[in-house]
C-alpha positions in Angstrom: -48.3 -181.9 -37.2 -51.8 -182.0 -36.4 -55.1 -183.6 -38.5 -58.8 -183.0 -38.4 -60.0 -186.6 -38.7 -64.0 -186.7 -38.8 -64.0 -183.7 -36.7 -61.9 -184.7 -33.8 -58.7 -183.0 -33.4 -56.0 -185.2 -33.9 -52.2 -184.4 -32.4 -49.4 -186.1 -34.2 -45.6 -185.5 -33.5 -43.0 -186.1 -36.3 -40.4 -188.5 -35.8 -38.2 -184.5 -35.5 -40.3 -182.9 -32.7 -40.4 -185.4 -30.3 -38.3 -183.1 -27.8 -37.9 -179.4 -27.9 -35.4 -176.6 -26.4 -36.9 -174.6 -24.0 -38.5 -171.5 -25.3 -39.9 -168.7 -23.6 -43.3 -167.8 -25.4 -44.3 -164.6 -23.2 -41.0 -163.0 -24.3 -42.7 -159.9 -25.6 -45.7 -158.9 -23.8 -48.9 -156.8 -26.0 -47.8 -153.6 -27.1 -49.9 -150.4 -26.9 -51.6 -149.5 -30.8 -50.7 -153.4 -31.4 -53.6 -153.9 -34.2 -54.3 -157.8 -35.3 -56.3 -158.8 -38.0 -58.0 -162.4 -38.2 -60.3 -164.3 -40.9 -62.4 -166.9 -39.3 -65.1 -168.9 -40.9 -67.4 -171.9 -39.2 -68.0 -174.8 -41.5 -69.6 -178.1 -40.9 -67.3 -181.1 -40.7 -68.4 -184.5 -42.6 -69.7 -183.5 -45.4 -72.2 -180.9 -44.5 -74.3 -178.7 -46.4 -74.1 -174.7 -46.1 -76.6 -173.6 -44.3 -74.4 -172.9 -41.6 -71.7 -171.6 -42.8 -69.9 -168.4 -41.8 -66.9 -165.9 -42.3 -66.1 -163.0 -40.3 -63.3 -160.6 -39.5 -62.1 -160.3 -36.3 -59.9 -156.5 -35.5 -58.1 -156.2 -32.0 -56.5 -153.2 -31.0 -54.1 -152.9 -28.0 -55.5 -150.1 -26.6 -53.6 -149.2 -23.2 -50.8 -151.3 -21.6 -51.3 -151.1 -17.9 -49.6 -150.8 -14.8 -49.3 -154.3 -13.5 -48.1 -155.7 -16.9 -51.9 -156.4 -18.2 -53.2 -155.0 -21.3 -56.4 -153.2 -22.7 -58.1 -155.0 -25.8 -60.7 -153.4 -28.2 -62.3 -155.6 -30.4 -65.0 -155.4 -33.7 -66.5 -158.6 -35.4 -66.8 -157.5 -39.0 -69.7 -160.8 -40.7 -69.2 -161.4 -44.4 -71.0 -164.0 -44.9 -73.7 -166.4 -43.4 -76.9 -166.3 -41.0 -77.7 -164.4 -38.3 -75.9 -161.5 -37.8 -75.7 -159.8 -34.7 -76.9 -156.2 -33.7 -74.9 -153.1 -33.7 -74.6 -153.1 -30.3 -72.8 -156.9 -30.0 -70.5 -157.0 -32.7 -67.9 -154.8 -30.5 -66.5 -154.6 -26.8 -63.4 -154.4 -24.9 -61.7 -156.5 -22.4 -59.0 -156.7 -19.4 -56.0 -159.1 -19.3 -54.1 -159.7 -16.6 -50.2 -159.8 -16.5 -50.5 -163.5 -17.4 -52.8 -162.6 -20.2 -56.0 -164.6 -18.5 -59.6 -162.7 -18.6 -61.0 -161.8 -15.5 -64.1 -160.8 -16.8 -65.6 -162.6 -19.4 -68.8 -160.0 -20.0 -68.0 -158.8 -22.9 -65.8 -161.2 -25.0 -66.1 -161.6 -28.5 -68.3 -163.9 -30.3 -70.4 -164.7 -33.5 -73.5 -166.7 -33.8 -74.1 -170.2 -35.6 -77.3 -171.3 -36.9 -78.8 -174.8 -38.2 -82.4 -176.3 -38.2 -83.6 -173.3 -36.3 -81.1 -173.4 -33.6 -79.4 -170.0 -32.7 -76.0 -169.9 -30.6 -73.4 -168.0 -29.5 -69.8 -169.2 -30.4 -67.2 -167.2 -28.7 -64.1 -166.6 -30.8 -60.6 -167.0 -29.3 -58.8 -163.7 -28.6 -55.2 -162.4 -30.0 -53.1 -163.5 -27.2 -52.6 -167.3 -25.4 -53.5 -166.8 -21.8 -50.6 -168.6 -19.5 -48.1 -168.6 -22.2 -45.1 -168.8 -20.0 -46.2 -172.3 -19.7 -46.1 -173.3 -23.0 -42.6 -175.3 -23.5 -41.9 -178.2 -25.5 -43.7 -181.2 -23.4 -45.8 -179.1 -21.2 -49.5 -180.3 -19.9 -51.3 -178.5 -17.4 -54.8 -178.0 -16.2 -56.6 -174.3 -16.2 -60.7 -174.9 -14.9 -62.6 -177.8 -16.9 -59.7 -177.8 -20.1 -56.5 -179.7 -20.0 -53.6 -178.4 -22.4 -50.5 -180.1 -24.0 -48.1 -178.5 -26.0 -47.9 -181.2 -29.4 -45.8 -180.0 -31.7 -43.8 -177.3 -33.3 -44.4 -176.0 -36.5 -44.1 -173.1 -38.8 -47.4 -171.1 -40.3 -47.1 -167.9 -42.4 -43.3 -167.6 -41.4 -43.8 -167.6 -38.0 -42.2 -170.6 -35.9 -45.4 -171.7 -33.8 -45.5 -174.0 -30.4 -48.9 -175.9 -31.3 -51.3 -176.2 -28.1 -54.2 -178.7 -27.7 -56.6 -177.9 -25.2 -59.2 -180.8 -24.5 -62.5 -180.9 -21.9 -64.0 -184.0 -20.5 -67.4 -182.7 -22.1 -65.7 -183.4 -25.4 -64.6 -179.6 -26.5 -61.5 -179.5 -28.5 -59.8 -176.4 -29.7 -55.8 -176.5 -31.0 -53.7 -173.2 -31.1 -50.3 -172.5 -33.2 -49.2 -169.7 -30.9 -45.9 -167.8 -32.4 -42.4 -168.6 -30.5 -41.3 -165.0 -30.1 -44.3 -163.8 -28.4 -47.8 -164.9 -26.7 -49.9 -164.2 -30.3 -52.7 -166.9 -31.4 -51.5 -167.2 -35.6 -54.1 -170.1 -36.0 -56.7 -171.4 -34.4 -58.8 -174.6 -34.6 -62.0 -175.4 -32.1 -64.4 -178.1 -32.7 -68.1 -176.5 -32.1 -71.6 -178.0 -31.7 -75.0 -176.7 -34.2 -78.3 -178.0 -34.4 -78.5 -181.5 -32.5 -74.8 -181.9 -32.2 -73.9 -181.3 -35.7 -70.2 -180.9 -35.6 -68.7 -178.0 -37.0 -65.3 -175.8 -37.3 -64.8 -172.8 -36.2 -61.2 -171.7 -37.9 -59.1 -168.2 -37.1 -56.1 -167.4 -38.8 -53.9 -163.6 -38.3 -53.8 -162.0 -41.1 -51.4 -159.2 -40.0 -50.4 -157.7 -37.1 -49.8 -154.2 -37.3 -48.4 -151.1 -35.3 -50.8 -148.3 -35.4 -49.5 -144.7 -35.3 -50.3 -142.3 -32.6 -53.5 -140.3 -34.5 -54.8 -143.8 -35.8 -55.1 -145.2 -32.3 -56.6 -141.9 -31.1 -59.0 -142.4 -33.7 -59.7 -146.1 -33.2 -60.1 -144.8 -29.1 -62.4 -141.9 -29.9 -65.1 -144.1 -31.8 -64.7 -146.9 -29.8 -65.7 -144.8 -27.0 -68.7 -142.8 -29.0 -70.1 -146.8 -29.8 -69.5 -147.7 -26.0 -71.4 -144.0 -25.1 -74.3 -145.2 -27.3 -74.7 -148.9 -26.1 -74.4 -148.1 -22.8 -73.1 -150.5 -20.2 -73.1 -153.8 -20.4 -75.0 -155.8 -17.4 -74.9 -159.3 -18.1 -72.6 -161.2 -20.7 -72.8 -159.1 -24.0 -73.5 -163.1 -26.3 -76.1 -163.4 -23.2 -77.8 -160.2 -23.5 -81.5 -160.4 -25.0 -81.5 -156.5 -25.5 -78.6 -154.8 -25.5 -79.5 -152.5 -28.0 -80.7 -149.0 -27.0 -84.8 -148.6 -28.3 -84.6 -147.1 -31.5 -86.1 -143.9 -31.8 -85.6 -140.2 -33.9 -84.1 -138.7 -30.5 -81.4 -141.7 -30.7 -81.2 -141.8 -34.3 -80.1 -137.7 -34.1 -77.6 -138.2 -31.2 -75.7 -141.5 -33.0 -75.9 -139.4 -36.4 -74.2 -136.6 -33.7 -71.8 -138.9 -32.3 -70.3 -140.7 -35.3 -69.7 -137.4 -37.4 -68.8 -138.7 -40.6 -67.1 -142.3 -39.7 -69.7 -144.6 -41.4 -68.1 -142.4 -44.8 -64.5 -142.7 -43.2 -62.3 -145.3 -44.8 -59.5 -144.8 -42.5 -61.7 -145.8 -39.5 -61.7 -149.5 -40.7 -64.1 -151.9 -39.1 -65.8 -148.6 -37.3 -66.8 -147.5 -40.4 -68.7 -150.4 -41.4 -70.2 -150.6 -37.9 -70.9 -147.3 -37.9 -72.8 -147.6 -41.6 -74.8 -150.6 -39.9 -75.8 -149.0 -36.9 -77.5 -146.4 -38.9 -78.6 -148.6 -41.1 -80.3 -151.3 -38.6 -81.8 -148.2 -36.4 -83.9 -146.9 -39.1 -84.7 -149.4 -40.3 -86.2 -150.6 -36.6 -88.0 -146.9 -36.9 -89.5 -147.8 -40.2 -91.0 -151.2 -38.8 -92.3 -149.7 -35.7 -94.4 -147.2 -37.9 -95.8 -149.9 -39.7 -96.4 -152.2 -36.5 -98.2 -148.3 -35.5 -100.3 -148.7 -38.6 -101.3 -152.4 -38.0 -102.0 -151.4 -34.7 -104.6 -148.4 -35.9 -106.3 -150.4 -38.0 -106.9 -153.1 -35.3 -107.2 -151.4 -31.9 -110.8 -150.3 -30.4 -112.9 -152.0 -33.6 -114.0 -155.7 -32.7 -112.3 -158.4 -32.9 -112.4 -160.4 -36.3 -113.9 -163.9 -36.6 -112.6 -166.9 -36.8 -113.0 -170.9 -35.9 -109.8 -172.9 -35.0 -109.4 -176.1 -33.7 -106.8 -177.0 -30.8 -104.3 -179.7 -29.8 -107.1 -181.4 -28.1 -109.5 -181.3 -30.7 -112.0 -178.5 -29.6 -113.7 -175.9 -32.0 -112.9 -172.4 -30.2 -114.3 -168.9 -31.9 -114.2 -165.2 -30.1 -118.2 -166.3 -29.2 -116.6 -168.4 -26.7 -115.1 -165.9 -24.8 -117.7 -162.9 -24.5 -117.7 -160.9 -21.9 -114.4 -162.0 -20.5 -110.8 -160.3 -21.5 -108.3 -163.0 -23.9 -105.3 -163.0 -24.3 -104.6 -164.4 -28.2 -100.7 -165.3 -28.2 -99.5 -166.2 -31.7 -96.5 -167.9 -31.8 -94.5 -170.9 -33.1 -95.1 -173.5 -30.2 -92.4 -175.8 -32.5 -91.2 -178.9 -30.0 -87.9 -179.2 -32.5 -86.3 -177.2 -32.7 -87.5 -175.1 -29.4 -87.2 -171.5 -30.8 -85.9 -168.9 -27.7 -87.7 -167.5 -25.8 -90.1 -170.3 -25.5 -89.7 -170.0 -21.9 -92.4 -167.2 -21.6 -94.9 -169.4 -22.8 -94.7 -170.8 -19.4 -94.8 -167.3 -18.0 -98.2 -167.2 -19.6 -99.1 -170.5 -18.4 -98.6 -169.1 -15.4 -100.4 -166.2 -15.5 -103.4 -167.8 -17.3 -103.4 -170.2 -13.8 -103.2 -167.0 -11.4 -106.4 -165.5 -13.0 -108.3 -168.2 -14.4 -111.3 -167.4 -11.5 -111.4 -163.9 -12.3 -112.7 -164.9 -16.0 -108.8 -164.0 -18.0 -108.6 -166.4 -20.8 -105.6 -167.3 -22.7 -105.4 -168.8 -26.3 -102.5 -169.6 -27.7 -102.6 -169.9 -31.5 -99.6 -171.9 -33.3 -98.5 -170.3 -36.6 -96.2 -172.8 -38.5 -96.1 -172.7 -42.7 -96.4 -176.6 -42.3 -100.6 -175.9 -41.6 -101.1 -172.8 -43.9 -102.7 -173.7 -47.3 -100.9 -173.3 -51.1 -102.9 -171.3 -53.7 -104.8 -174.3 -54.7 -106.4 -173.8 -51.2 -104.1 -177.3 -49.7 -101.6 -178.6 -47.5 -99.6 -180.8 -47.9 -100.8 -183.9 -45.3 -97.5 -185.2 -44.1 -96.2 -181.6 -43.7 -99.5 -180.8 -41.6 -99.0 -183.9 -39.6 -95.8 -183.5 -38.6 -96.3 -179.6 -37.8 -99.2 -181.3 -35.3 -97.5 -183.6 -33.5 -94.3 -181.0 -33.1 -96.8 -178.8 -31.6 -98.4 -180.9 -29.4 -95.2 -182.2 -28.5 -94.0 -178.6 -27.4 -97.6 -177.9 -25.1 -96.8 -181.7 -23.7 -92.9 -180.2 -23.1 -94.0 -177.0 -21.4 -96.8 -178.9 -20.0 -99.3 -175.7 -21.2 -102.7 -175.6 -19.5 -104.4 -173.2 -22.3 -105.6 -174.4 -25.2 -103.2 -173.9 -28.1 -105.3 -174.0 -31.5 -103.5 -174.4 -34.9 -104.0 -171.6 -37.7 -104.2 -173.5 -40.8 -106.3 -171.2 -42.2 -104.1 -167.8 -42.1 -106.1 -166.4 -39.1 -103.2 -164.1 -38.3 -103.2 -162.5 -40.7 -106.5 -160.9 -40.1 -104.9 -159.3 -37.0 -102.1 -158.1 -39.2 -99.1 -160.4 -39.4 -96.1 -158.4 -38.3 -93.8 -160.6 -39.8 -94.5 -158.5 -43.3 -92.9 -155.4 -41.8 -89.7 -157.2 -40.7 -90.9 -158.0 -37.4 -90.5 -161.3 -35.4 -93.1 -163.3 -33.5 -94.9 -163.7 -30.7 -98.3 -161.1 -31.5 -99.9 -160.7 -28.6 -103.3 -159.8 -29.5 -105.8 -158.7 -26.3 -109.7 -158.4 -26.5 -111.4 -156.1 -24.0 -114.7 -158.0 -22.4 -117.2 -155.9 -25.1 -115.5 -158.0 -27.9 -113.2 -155.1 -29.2 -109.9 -155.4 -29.8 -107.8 -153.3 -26.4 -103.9 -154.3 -27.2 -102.2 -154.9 -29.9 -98.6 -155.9 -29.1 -95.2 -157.3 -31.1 -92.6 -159.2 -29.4 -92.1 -160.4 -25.5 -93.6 -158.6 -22.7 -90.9 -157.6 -19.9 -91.2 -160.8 -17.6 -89.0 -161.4 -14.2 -88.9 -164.8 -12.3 -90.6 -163.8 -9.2 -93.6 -161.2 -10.9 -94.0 -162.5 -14.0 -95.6 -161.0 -17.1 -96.3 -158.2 -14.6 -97.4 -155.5 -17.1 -99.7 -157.9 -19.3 -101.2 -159.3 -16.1 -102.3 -155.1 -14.7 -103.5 -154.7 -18.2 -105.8 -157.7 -18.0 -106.6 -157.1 -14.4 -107.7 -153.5 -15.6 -109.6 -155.0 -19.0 -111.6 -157.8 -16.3 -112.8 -154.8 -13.5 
């Protein structure tokens, strides 16, 4: 059998198993409407708390057996529990498999994301069927990329006989799967997975059923997957990757998805596409509803002049909007947190950038560090250690990015005399941009479209516009 011990995956053979007749796992290959059912949860190993934590559903469905012996999989990722859930538009995809069940495009595999001390990741789940499972006989090693698998044991798990697989990486990954005798399906699987600063954790997926689906129920399970696929659109770079793979949320898109799905959110028989369905709807409106606030924030700001303030920055300088007139600034509100390093802190150095570039021309860039650590209590008072600490992690991040602006702290709630758009559901950074004349010219929520070789192209022609 095989042990967990301190989070390190274990293989022990009993005294019985040591050899084993030959079997043949890829006896039966994925059958068309083939629908499979898993419950997965992460946990953290050793003791941990459960901030972390995470269950899920994962629902495969054989859509199409092809030609050259290779299947078609649909998949959905139904999260019951934990912190953060993905959009609409990642919790579903489909993917290839070869005759020999490999993936020959990873883009759009499923996955779930793990969270601790700030730190967001994607964890990729395993999928229904053991790739290379005509290998897998009692005894067998063998070597597929960076992992190196042995086949450990045999043993029985929901009434299903089971070769047990360990798969191992040099980097330190482990994973074990009990894959059934009789044909090439994952019944349990066990990965060792990294959150936080190396926090070890478990990520655990066990079939719950596998079922045949009759001819309308696949039709059924096809004709949404294919509305959800319509309204994503395609997918260009790894779906886990993507930073915005969900379609802008407006009324026109909100009519046509409403269109699209019919009545599935309300359909019971349409299983995980109901719920998806339901969320979609859900999440979309609710983006419509925060952008009409972010609109109202944005009326009350825009053309009137800019509010006053005094800060102080990581190098100790007093800086008000007196110190900029007549010249267009750039006020980026924003974390700046050294640990953890909250994504996308890579465009601060796209502003770095720009802020170098136009320097001469008179463009100045403030960036202004928003942290609950610096922001008084009621009594008017922060906590000193707490303020300290948020200092030096924000120094530590302008040291890290090696930032040429002056970054100020806001301990005295600054932001939210712009209008914090974190009250209308809205995530940080605010860019906030003053026109020479001291009014207030752009009020804007989230990242600015930025490429590697132009930048933060569209800020920069605003600017170069506001400094003619």
């Amino acid at each position: 059998m095989l042990a967990l011990c301190c989070g390190l995956m274990v293989a022990c053979l009993s005294g019985e198993i040591v050899s084993f007749a030959n079997q043949d796992a890829a006896a039966k290959s994925p059958a068309a409407g083939q629908r499979l059912t898993y419950s997965g949860s992460v946990e953290p190993l050793a003791g941990g708390g459960t901030e972390s934590s995470r269950t899920f559903r994962l629902v495969s469905v054989v859509t199409e057996v092809t030609a050259g012996g290779g299947a078609k999989l649909a998949w959905v990722v139904e999260e019951t529990g934990g912190k953060p859930r993905w959009p609409w538009s990642q919790r579903f995809g489909g993917v290839s498999l070869t005759k020999s069940l490999q993936i020959p495009n990873d883009r759009e595999i499923p996955a779930i994301q793990g969270q601790l001390d700030g730190m967001v990741r994607a964890i990729p789940l395993a999928l229904p069927f053991f790739a290379d499972a005509s290998k897998v006989e009692a005894g067998a090693e063998w070597d597929d990329g960076p992992k190196h698998f042995e086949v450990v044991a045999r043993e029985e798990v929901g009434g299903r006989r089971c070769w047990v697989v360990s798969a191992s990486t040099k980097q330190g990954g482990r994973a074990i799967d009990w894959v059934d005798e009789n044909q090439p399906v994952v019944v349990r699987h066990r990965e060792l997975v990294f959150l936080g600063q190396g926090v070890q954790h478990e990520l655990r997926l066990d079939l719950d059923r596998v079922e045949p689906l009759a001819a309308d129920d696949l039709a059924r399970h096809a004709k949404a997957h294919a509305a959800f696929t319509a309204l994503r659109g395609p997918v260009k770079d790894k779906l886990v990757e993507s930073q915005n793979p969900t379609p802008p949320a407006t009324a026109e898109f909100l009519n046509q998805a409403r269109s699209a799905l019919g009545g599935l959110a309300e359909d019971r028989q349409a299983g995980p596409y109901a719920e998806l369905a339901a969320d979609m709807l859900r999440e979309t409106q609710r983006s419509l509803d925060q952008q009409k606030a972010v609109e109202r924030l944005r009326a009350q700001l825009v053309g009137k002049p800019v509010p006053d303030f005094s800060l102080t920055t990581t190098r100790g300088d007093k800086i008000s909007p007196a110190d900029f007139k007549n010249k267009p600034l750039v006020l980026h509100f924003w974390e700046y947190r050294s640990e953890p390093k909250i994504a996308p802190y890579g465009e601060t150095g796209y502003l770095d950038f720009l802020w170098r570039q136009r320097e001469k021309q008179g463009i100045r860039v403030v960036g202004i560090a928003v942290d609950d650590r610096l922001r008084p209590d009621e009594a008017g008072a922060a906590d000193r250690v707490q303020r300290a600490a948020a200092h030096k992690d924000i120094r530590g991040f302008c040291e890290f990015m090696n930032l040429s602006f002056p970054v100020a702290f806001d301990e005295s709630k600054v932001i939210d005399l712009f209008g914090d758009p974190r009250r209308t559901g809205m995530k940080l950074p605010l860019y906030i941009v003053v026109a020479p004349d001291g009014t207030v010219a752009e009020y804007h929520v989230g990242l600015w479209s930025a490429t590697a070789d132009e930048g933060l192209k569209e800020l920069d022609q605003r600017l170069q516009k506001l400094s003619k």
